[in-house]
N, C-alpha and C positions, 0 to 999 in steps of 0.2 A: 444502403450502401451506395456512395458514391463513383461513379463509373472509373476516374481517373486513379483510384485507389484498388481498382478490382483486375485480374489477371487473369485470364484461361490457362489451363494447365498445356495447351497447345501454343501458347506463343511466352512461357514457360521452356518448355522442350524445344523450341527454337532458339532462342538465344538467353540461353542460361546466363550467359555475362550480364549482360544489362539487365537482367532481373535483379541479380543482387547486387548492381550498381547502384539501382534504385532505392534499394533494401539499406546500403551501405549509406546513402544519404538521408538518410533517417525515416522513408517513407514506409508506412504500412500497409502492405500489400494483402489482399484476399483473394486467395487461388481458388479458381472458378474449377469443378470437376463434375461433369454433367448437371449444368446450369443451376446448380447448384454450392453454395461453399463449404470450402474442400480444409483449408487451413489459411489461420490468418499468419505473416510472417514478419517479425519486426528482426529491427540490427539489436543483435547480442549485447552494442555497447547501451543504445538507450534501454533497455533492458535492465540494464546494470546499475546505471546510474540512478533509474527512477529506484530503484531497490533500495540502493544505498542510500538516498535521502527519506525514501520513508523507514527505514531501520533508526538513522539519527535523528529523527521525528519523533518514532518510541520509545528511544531512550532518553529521548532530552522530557517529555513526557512522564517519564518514568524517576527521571533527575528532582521534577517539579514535585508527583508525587509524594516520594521519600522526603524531599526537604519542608513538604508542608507538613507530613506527620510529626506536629512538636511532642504530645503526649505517649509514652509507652502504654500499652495495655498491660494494667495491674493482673496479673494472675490470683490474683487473692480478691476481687469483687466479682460482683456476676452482672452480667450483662446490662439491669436493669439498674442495678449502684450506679455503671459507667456512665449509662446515657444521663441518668440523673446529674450526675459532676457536671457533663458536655453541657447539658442547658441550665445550670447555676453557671457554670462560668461563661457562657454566650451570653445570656441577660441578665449578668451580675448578680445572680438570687444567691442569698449568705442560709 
């Protein structure tokens, strides 16, 4: 933990303002509570935002996915038919 990132819960209780001024400028703070830490406390917005880009991360992932499965699974073969087709058709075996 580095110092300028770290906060006692007494100079917290002193000036609450500039805590979460701090906070509000995107700094993440670790409240010190008998020399110990107590909570770490980030701003609700990069919170948010980091969220939301790895949500659109999962589902563009998920976009990739779906678009690469070209083949449906035949309900009428058994598992060991299927893989069989997957490696005739990967190294062209007739």
């Amino acid at each position: 933990m580095n110092r300028q990132n770290t906060i006692s819960i007494q100079e917290v209780r002193k000036d609450p303002l500039a805590f979460l001024r701090q906070i509000n400028e995107g700094k993440t703070m670790v409240v010190i509570y008998h020399s110990k830490p107590f909570a770490t406390v980030v701003s609700a917005e990069s919170t948010v935002s980091r969220e939301s880009k790895s949500t659109k991360r999962m589902l563009e992932y998920a976009k990739l996915a779906r678009d690469s499965a070209h083949n449906p699974i035949s309900p009428t073969k058994s598992y060991k038919e299927l893989y069989a087709d997957d490696m005739a058709n990967k190294y062209g075996i007739s």
